[in-house]
C-alpha positions as CSV (number, residue, x, y, z in Angstrom):
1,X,145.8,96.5,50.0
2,X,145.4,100.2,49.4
3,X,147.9,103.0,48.1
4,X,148.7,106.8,48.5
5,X,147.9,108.8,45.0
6,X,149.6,112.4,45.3
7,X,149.8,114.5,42.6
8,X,152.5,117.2,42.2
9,X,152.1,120.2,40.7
10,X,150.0,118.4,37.7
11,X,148.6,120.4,34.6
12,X,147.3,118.8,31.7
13,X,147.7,121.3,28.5
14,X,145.5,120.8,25.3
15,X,147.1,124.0,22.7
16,X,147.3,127.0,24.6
17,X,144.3,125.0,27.0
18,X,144.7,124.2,30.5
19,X,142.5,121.2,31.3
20,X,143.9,121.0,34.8
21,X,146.6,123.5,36.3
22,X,148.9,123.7,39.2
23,X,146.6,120.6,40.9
24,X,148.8,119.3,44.2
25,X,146.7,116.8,46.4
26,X,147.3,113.8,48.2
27,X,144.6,110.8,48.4
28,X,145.2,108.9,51.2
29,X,145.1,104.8,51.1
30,X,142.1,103.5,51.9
31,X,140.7,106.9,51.6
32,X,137.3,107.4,49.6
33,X,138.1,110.9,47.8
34,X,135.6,112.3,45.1
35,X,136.6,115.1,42.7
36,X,133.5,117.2,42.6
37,X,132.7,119.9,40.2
38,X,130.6,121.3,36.8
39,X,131.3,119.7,33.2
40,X,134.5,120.7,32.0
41,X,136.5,121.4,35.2
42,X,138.8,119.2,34.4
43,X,137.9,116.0,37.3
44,X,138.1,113.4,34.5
45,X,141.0,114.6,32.9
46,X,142.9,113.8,36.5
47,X,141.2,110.4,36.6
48,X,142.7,109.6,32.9
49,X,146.1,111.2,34.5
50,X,146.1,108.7,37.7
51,X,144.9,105.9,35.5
52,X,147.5,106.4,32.7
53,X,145.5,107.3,30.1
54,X,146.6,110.8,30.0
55,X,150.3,111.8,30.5
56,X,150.6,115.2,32.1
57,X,152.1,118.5,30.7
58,X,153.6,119.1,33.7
59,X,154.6,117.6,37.4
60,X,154.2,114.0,38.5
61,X,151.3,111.4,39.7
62,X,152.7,109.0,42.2
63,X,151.1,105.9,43.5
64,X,152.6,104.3,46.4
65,X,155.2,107.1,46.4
66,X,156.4,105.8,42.9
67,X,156.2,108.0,39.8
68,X,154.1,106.8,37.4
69,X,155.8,108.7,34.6
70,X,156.0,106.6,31.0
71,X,154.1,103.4,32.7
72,X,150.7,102.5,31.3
73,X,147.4,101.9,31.7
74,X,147.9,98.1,32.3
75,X,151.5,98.3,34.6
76,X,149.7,100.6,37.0
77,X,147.8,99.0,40.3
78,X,144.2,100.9,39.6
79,X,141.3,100.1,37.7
80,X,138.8,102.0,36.5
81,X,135.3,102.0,36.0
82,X,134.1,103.9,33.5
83,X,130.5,105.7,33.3
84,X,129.2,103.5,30.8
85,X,130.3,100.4,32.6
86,X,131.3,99.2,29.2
87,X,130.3,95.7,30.3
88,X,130.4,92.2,27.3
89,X,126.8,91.7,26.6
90,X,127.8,88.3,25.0
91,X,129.3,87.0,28.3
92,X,127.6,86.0,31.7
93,X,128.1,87.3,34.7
94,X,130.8,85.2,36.4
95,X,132.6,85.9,32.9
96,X,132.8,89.6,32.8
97,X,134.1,89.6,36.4
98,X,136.6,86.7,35.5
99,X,137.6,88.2,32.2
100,X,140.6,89.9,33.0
101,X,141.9,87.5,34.8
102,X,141.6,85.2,32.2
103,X,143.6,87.6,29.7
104,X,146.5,87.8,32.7
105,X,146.6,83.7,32.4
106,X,144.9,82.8,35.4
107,X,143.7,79.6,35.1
108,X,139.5,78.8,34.8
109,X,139.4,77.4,38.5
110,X,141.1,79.8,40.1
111,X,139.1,82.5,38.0
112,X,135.8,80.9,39.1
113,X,136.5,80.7,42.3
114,X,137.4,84.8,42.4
115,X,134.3,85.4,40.4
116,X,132.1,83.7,43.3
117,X,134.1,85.5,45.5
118,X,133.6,88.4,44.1
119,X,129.5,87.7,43.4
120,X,129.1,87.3,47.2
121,X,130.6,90.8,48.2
122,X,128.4,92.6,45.7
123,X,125.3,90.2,46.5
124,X,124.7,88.7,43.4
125,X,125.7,85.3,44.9
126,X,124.4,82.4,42.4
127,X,123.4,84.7,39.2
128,X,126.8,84.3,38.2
129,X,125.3,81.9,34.9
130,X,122.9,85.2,34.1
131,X,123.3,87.8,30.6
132,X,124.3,91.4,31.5
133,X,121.0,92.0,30.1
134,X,119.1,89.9,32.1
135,X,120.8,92.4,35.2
136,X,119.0,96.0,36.4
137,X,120.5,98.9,36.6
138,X,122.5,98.8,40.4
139,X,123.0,95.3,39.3
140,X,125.0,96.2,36.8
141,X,126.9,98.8,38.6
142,X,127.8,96.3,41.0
143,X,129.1,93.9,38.2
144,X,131.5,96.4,37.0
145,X,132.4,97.2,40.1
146,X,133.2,93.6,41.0
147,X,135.0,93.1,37.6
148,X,137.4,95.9,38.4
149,X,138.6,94.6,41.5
150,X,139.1,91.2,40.4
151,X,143.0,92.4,39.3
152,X,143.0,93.1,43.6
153,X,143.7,97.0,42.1
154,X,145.4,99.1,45.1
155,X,143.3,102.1,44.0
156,X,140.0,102.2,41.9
157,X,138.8,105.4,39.8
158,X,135.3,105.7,38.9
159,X,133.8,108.4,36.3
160,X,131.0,109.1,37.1
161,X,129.4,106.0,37.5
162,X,126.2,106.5,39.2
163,X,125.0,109.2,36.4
164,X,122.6,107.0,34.2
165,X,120.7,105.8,37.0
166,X,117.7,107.2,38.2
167,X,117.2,109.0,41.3
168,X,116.0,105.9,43.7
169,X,118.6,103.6,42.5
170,X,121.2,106.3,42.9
171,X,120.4,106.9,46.3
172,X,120.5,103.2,47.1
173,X,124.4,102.7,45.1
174,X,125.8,105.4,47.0
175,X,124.8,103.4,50.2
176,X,125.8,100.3,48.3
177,X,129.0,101.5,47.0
178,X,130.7,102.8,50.3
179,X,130.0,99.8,52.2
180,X,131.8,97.8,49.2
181,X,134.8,100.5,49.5
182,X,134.9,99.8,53.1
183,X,134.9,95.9,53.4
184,X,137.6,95.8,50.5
185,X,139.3,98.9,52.1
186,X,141.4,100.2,48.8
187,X,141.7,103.6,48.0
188,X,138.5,105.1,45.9
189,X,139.0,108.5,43.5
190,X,135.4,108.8,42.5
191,X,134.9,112.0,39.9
192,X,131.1,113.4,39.6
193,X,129.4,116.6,39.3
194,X,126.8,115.7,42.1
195,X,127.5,117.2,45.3
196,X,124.9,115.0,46.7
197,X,127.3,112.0,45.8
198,X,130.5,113.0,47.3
199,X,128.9,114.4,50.5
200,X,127.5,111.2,51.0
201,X,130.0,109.1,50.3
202,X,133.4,110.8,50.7
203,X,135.8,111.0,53.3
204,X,137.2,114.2,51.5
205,X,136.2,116.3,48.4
206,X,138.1,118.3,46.2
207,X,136.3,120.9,44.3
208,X,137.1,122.0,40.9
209,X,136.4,125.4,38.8
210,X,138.0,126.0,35.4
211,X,140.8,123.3,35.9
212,X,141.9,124.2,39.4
213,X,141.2,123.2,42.8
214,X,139.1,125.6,44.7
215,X,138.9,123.7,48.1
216,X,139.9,120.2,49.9
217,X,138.7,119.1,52.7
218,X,136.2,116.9,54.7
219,X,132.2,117.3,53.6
220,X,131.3,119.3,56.7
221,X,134.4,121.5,56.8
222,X,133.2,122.3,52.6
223,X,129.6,122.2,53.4
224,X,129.9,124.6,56.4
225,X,132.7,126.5,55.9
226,X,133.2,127.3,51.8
227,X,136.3,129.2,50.8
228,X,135.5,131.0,47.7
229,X,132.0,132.2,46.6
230,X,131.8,129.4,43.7
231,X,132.3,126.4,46.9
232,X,129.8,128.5,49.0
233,X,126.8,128.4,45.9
234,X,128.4,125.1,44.1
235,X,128.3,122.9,47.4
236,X,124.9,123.0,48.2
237,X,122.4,125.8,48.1
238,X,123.3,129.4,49.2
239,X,121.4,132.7,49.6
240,X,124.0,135.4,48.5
241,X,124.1,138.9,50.1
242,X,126.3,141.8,48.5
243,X,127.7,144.4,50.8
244,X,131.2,146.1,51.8
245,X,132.9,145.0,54.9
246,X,131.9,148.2,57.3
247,X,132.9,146.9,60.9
248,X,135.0,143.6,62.4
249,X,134.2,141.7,65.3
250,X,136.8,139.2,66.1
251,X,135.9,136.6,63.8
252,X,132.9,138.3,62.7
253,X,132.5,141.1,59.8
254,X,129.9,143.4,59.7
255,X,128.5,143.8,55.9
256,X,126.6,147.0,54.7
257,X,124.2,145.7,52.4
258,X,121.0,147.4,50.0
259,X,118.8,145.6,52.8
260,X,120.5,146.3,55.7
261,X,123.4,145.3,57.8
262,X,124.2,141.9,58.9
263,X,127.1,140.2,60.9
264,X,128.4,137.1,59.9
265,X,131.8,135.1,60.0
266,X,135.0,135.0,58.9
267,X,137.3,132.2,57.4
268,X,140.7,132.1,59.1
269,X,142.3,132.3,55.5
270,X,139.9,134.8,53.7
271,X,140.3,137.8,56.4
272,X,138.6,141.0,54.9
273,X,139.0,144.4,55.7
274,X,137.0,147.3,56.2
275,X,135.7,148.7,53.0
276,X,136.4,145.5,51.1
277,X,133.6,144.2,48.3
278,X,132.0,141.2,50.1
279,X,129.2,138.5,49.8
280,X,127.9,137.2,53.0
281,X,126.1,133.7,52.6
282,X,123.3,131.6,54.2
283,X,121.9,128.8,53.4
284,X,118.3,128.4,53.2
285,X,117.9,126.1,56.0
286,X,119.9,128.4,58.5
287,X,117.1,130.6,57.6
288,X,114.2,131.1,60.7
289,X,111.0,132.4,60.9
290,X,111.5,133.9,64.7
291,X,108.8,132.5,67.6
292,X,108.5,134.0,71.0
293,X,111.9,134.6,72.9
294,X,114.0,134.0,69.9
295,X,116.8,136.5,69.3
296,X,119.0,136.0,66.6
297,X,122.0,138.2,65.1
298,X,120.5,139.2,62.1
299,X,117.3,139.7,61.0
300,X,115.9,140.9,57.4
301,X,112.2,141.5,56.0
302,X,111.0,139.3,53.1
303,X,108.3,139.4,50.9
304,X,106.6,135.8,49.9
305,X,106.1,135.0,46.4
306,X,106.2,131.5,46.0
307,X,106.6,127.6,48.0
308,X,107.2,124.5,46.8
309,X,106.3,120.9,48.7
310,X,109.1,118.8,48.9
311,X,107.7,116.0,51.0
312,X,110.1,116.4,54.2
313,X,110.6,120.8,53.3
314,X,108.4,123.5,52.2
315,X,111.0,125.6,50.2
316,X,109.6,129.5,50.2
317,X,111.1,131.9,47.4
318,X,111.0,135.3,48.6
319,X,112.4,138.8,47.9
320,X,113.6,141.5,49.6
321,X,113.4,145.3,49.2
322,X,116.2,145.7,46.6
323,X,114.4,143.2,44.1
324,X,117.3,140.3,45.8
325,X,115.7,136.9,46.0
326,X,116.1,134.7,48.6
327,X,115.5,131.2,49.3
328,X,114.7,129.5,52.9
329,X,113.0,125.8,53.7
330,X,110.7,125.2,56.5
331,X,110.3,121.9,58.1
332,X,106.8,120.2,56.7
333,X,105.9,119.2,60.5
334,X,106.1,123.0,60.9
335,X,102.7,124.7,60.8
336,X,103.3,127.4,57.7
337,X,99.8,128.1,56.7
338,X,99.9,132.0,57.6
339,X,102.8,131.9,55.2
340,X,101.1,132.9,51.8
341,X,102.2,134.7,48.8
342,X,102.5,138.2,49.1
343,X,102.6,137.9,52.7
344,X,105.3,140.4,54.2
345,X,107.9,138.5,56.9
346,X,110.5,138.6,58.9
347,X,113.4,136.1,59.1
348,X,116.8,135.5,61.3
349,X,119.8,133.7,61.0
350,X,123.0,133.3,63.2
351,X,126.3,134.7,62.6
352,X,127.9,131.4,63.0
353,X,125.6,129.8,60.2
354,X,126.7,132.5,57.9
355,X,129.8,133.1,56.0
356,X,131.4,136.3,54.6
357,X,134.2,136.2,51.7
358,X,135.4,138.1,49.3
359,X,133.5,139.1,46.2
360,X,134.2,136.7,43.7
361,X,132.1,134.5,40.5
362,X,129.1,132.1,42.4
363,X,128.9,129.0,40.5
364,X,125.6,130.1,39.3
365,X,126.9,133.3,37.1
């Protein structure tokens, strides 16, 4: 069983500090949401609100459409894993997963019986005898995972859980970790500071700057169409292009930059007007190197200074003829070898692959 988590108009206040301010969003049940967004943001200090280990300053946190004002940790129906796992080295397996069922009374049969249970959805069927130590790293993962869901939580919290494990393994748990949300169906709030993560796994992302929400939605809609400049370069990678607004097509703005002139699109809630400071943005892989018959809306001339081999990309670094840089990726099955530094080129990209908003702070300032 899964629950609604809303929060109203929740800031958390340290002093004078706002940890989180003004947040209102509403998780859906059975929804997998991740917080997303840099150290400090305030994700985790909304987990610690949901969970109950934080009271907010201000508005409410309601779970099942019940206000979860002056009820604790333990009277609320979430569990949380936290990114240290915080599993009992001295205990097996079955144990740990069993353990707080055992401190809610449950008797040892029926807390076996859930632990194997339990040991079977997360694939670890028969090494419920084992040490945590004995476990490796997404072994362990899934322990704690299994553990907090032995209490049949209607909404689990993760912080960050995936952070201490190395890039393979985290790869593999994000596969590993969705296909558990789905076959126990509860809501998931997972907070990280990957965006590789939560566009993986999420069904929505919410991401934060400076204790505030800067953007909901689904992965594409944040991916593709970024509201602020700090989305647009924190999301993914983005190539940033400074201008003012000199012309509007429709949808489209035109934007006078140092290099030139290019045309790109609007957001329906981020209209600009003509004269308006703007950053137009594309991402590197909406750049093109044009062949034969290809005609694109903007073009702009590069100069090659460096590449790097990624396996599936070739990422080239170029500039342009204000001193900008500007990053695009190439396909590896893509013959490049005319492409060398110093060489002079020219690129295109689409207005549709290209945003314009207002000039704002990147994530990257």
């Amino acid at each position: 069983m899964s629950a609604d988590v809303e929060l109203s108009d929740v800031s958390v206040t340290f002093g004078s500090f706002y940890a989180a301010k003004n947040v209102n969003v509403k998780v859906n049940g059975g929804e997998f949401f991740s917080f997303l967004g840099p150290s400090g943001c305030g994700k985790t200090t909304l987990l610690r609100a949901i969970s109950g280990f934080q009271e907010p300053s201000e508005g409410k946190v309601l779970i099942d459409n019940k206000d979860m004002s002056g009820i604790g940790p333990n009277k609320r129906p979430t569990a949380l894993i936290f990114q240290n796992l915080a599993l009992f080295p001295l205990m097996s397996v079955s144990e740990n997963i069993a353990f707080s069922l055992e401190v809610r009374g449950v008797s040892k049969e029926e807390r076996k019986k859930r632990a194997d249970e339990l040991l079977e959805l997360i694939a670890l069927e028969g090494q419920g005898d084992k040490k945590v130590h004995q476990l490796s790293g997404g072994q362990k993962q899934r322990v704690a995972i299994a553990r907090a869901l032995a209490v049949e939580p209607k909404v689990l919290l993760l912080d960050e859980p995936l952070s201490a494990l190395d890039l393979k393994l985290r790869q593999r748990m994000r596969t590993e970790l969705r296909e558990i949300q789905k076959r126990v169906n509860i809501t998931f709030i997972y907070i990280t500071h990957d965006q590789g993560e939560a566009l993986t796994m999420s069904d929505r992302i919410a991401v934060m700057n400076e204790g505030e929400l800067e953007q909901i939605g689904k992965c594409d809609e944040v991916y593709n169409n970024p509201l602020t400049p700090f989305v647009a370069t924190f999301v993914g990678e983005n190539n940033p292009l400074y201008g003012k607004v000199t012309g509007i097509e429709g949808d489209k703005a035109k934007i006078e930059t140092a290099d030139g002139q290019y045309l790109a699109t609007m957001n329906e809630s981020k209209k600009l007007n003509i004269g308006d400071e703007s950053i137009a943005f594309v991402r590197p892989e909406s750049l093109f190197i044009p062949r034969d018959g290809d005609n694109f809306d903007n073009k702009i001339d590069v100069n090659i200074e460096s590449f790097e081999f990624e396996g599936n990309l070739k990422n080239f670094y170029a500039s342009l003829k204000s001193g900008a840089k500007i990053k695009f990726s190439v396909p590896n099955a893509i013959d490049t070898s005319s492409i060398t530094s110093g060489s002079s080129i020219v690129l295109g990209f689409e207005s549709s692959k290209s945003v314009i908003l207002p000039k704002a702070s990147l994530a990257i300032d």
